[in-house]
C-alpha positions in Angstrom: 0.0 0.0 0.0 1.1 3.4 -1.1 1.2 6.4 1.8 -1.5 7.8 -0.6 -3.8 5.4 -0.8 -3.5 4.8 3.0 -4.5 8.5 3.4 -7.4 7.8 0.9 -8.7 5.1 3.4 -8.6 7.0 6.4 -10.1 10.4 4.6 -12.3 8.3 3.1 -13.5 6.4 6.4 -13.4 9.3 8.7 -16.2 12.6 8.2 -14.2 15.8 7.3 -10.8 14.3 8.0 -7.3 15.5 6.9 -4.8 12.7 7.1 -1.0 13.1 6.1 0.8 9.7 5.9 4.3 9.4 5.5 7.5 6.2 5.9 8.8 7.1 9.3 12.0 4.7 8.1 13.7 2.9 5.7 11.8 0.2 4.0 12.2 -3.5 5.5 13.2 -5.7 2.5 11.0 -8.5 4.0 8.0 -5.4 4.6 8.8 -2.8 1.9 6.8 0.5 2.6 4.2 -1.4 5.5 5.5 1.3 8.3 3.4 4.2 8.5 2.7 7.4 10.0 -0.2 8.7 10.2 -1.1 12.7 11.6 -5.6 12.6 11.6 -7.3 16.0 12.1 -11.3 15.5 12.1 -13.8 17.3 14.4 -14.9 13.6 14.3 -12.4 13.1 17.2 -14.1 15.9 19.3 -15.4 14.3 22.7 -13.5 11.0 22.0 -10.6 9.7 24.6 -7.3 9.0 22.7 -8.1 5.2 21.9 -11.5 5.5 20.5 -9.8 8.3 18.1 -7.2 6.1 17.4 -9.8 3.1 16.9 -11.1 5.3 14.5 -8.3 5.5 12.5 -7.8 1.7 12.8 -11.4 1.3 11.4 -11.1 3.8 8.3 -7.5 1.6 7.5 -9.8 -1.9 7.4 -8.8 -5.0 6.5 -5.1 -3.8 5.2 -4.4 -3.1 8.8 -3.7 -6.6 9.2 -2.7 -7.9 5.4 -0.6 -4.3 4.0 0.0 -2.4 6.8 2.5 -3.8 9.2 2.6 -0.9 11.5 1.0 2.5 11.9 2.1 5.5 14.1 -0.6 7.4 14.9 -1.3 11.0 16.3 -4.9 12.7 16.1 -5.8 15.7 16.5 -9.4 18.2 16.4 -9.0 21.0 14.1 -8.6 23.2 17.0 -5.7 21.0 18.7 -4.3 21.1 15.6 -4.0 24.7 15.2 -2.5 25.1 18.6 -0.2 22.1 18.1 1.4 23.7 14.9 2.3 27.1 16.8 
């Protein structure tokens, strides 16, 4: 899986989400590109504790969480946790 169409899935499975995916490191030879990071900002998260955000994130990703995805480094955000973070 590509770090696009993994940020397909996620935008695609979570209502007016953002999600940047990137390779935090090299590529294993034995599980090219299945490391990912993922930053998630949805007012979707608002209200939610850190794991049902994350399980979130988890569900949007599917099935390939456990066939093309070996790992995936997560950090979510709410618009407005977002904004703050960045300054």
């Amino acid at each position: 899986m590509s770090t696009e169409e993994v940020e397909a899935a996620i935008e695609a499975g979570i209502e007016d989400c953002e999600a940047t995916v990137t390779t935090p490191r090299a590529p294993d030879p034995d599980h090219e590109d299945a490391h990912f990071a993922a930053v998630v900002v949805s007012p979707a998260f608002e209200g939610k504790s850190l794991v049902q955000q994350h399980e979130l994130v988890y569900d949007a990703v599917g099935d390939a969480m456990t066939r093309e995805v070996h790992a995936l480094e997560i950090k979510t955000y709410t618009p407005e946790e977002y904004e703050e973070h960045a300054e």
